[in-house]
N, C-alpha and C positions, 0 to 999 in steps of 0.2 A: 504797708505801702505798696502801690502800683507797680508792677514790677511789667516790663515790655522787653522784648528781645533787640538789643542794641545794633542788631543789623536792621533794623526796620524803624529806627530813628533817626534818620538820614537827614532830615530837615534843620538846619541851623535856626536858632529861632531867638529873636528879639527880643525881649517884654520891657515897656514902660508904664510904670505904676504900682510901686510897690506898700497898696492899702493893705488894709485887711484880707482883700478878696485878692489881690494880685500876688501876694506875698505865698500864700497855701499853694493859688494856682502854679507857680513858679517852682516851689518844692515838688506838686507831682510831676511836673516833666522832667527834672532832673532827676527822680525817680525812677523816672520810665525809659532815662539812659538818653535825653537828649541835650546835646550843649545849648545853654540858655545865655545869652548877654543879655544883662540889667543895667539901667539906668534909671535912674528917680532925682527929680528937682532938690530932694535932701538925701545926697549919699550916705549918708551914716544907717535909713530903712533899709539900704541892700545889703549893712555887711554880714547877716546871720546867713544869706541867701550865699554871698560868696566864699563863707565856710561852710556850706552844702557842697559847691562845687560850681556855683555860678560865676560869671567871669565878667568882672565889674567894666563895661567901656564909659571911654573917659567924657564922652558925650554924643550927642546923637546920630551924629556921621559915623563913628564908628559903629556903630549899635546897626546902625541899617547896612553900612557898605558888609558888614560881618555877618549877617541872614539873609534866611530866604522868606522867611514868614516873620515880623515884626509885628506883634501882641502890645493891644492901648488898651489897661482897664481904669481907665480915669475918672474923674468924679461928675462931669457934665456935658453938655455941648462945647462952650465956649472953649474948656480946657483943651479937648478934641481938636477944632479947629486948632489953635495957636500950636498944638504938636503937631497937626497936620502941615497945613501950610504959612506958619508963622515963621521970622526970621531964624533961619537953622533949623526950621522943621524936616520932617521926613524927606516934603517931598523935592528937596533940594539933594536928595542924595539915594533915592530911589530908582528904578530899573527896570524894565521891562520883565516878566520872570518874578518878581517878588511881587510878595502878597500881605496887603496888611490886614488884622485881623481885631477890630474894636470890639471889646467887651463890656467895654461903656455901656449906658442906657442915655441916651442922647436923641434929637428930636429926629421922627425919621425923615421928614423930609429933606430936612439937613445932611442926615447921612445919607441920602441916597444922591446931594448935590454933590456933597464930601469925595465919593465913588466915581462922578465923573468928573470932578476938577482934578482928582490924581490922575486916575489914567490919563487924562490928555493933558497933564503935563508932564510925566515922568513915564507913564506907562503900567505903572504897578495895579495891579485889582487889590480892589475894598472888599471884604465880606463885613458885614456888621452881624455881631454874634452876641447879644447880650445874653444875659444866663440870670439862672433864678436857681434859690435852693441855698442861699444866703453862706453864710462864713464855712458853717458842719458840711454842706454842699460841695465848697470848694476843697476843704483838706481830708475829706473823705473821696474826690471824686469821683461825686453824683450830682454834680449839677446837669442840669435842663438848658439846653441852648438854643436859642431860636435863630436859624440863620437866616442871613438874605442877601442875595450877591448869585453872580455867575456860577450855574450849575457844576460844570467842569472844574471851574476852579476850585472851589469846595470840596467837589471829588477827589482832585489830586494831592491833596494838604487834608484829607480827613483823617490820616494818621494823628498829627498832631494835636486832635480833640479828645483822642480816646483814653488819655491818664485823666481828664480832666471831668469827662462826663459818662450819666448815664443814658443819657440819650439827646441825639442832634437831629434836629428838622428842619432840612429847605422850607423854608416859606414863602419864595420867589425872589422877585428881584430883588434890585438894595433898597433897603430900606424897609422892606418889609418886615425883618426880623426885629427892628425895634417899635415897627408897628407894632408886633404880639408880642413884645415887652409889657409896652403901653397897658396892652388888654390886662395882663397879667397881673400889673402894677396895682389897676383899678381894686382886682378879687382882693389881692394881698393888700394893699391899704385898709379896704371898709371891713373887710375881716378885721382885723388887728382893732380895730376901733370896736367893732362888736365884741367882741374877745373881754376886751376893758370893762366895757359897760356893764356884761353880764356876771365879770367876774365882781367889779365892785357891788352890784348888787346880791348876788349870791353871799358875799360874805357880809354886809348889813342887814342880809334875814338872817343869818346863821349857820345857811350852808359851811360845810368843812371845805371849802374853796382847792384846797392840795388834793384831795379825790373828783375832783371835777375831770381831772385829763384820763383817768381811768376811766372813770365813769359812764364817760361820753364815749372813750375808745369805739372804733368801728362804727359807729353810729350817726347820723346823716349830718351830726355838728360837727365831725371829727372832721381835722386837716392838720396838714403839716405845721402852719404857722400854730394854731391853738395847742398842738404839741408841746410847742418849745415857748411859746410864750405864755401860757396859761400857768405853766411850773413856777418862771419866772415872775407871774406878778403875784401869786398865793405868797411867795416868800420872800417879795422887794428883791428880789436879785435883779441888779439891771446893769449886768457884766454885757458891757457893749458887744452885740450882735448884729444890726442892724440900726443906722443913725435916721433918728426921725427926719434930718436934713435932707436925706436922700430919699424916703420914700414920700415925702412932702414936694420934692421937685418935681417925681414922678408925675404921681396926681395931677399934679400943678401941670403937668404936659399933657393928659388924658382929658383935661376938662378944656385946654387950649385947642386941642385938635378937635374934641366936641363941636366945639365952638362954630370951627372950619367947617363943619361937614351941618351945620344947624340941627345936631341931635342933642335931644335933652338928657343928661347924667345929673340929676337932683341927688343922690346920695352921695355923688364923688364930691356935688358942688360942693354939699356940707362937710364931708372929710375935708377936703381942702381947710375949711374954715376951722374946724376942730385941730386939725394939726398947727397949722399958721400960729393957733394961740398959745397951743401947748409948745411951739418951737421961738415964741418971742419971749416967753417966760425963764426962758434961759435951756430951754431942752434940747437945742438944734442938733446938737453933738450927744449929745444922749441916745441910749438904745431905746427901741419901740416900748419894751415891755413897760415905762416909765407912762402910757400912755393911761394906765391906771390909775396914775394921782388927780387926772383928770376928775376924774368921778369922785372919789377919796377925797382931794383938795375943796369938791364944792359942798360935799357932805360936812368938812368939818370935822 
């Protein structure tokens, strides 16, 4: 585990969202010697987190009037907003000097509106920080952060990133960081998709399908996702890692911004489509690697 010098964890810090990916993030900072308050819409996700040593507030006013830096890794835009500025949201109890810090992947324009409706009404800075490097990412503390928000501010609060990742980049104002989400999102979808197709096909010529992630090792098809997912569909293992719901929204936000800027993304348009079908067939909640039966399911 992360281990950081408890004099240089000075930051009280927030978190709302105790998923998958909020739950690990939460254990490495209490790792790293920092007080965390958790809160989650189903308190019974935070109680492994408050036998670590996190300290359960009994609802959102306390959670913020009790930080300095208040951490959202939620599931969407919409969710975002209504902790933002929904009734009893943050920013009814938010302060000039605090900083909130979305690890959400949410749309960036929105987040970059999100950054000036708090400030000027409470005072507090937004950084939007979404991160890539999925669940092993988070509880190893090597996620990818792409930030966007006030330079300064980010500077003074960059302690707080460093149990969590292996590397953070400004990528300018707000909203920018979940712009190269966005980007991101697109590689990591239509990967995952190719991943499927080729793996289903390899194993209907005969390919040994389980040496394919050696095989390929270092070599110009290798990546991280086809790492962890390539093992996973050789052996139907499809131990939730990442929920096709959410990288279907993703998508679904990189072809809408498309959209906005009149540039053409034909292969995202078709992921979109290839996901949508495979998440109405009952996959929504299902891990990516599931995207194999695709191919599998039409084969028969």
């Amino acid at each position: 585990m992360y281990l950081q010098e408890k004099s240089v964890a000075t930051h009280r810090i927030g978190f709302i969202g105790i998923g998958l990916m909020g739950s690990r993030m939460v254990s490495r900072l209490l790792g790293a010697g920092y007080t965390v308050h958790v809160w989650n819409r189903t308190p019974e996700k935070a109680k492994a987190l408050v036998a670590e040593g996190a300290v359960s507030a009994k609802d959102v006013e306390e959670l913020v009037t009790g930080s300095d830096v208040v951490m959202l890794c939620l599931s969407e835009t919409d969710a975002v907003e209504t902790m933002a500025f929904g009734e009893n949201g943050i920013v009814h109890y938010g302060t000039p000097g605090k900083v909130l810090v979305d690890f959400s992947s949410i749309h960036p324009q929105k987040s970059k509106d999100f950054a000036e409706h708090l400030q000027q009404q409470c005072g507090m800075q937004w950084i939007d920080a979404p991160v890539s490097g999925g669940t092993a990412g988070a509880e190893n503390g090597s996620l990818i952060i792409m930030a966007g928000g006030d330079e300064k501010t980010l500077k003074n609060i960059r302690p707080v990133f460093d149990p969590l990742c292996q590397r953070l980049t400004h990528m300018g104002g707000p909203g920018s960081g979940q712009m190269t989400k966005v980007c991101n999102q697109m590689v990591v979808a239509n990967n995952a998709l190719v991943i499927a197709e080729m793996m289903a096909l390899g194993r209907s010529a005969g390919v040994d399908v389980a040496k394919l992630p050696e095989a390929l090792a270092g070599g110009f098809a290798d990546s991280i996702p086809f790492q962890i997912l390539a093992p996973q569909m050789a052996d139907h293992d499809f131990t939730l890692k990442w929920k096709v719901a959410t990288l279907l929204k993703d998508l679904n936000l990189g072809v809408d911004l498309a959209d906005g800027e009149e540039q053409r993304v034909p292969m995202s348009l078709r992921g979109v489509e290839l996901l949508k079908d495979h998440a109405i067939a009952g996959n929504a909640d299902r891990d990516l690697s599931t995207l194999i039966t695709i191919y599998e399911d039409e084969k028969g």
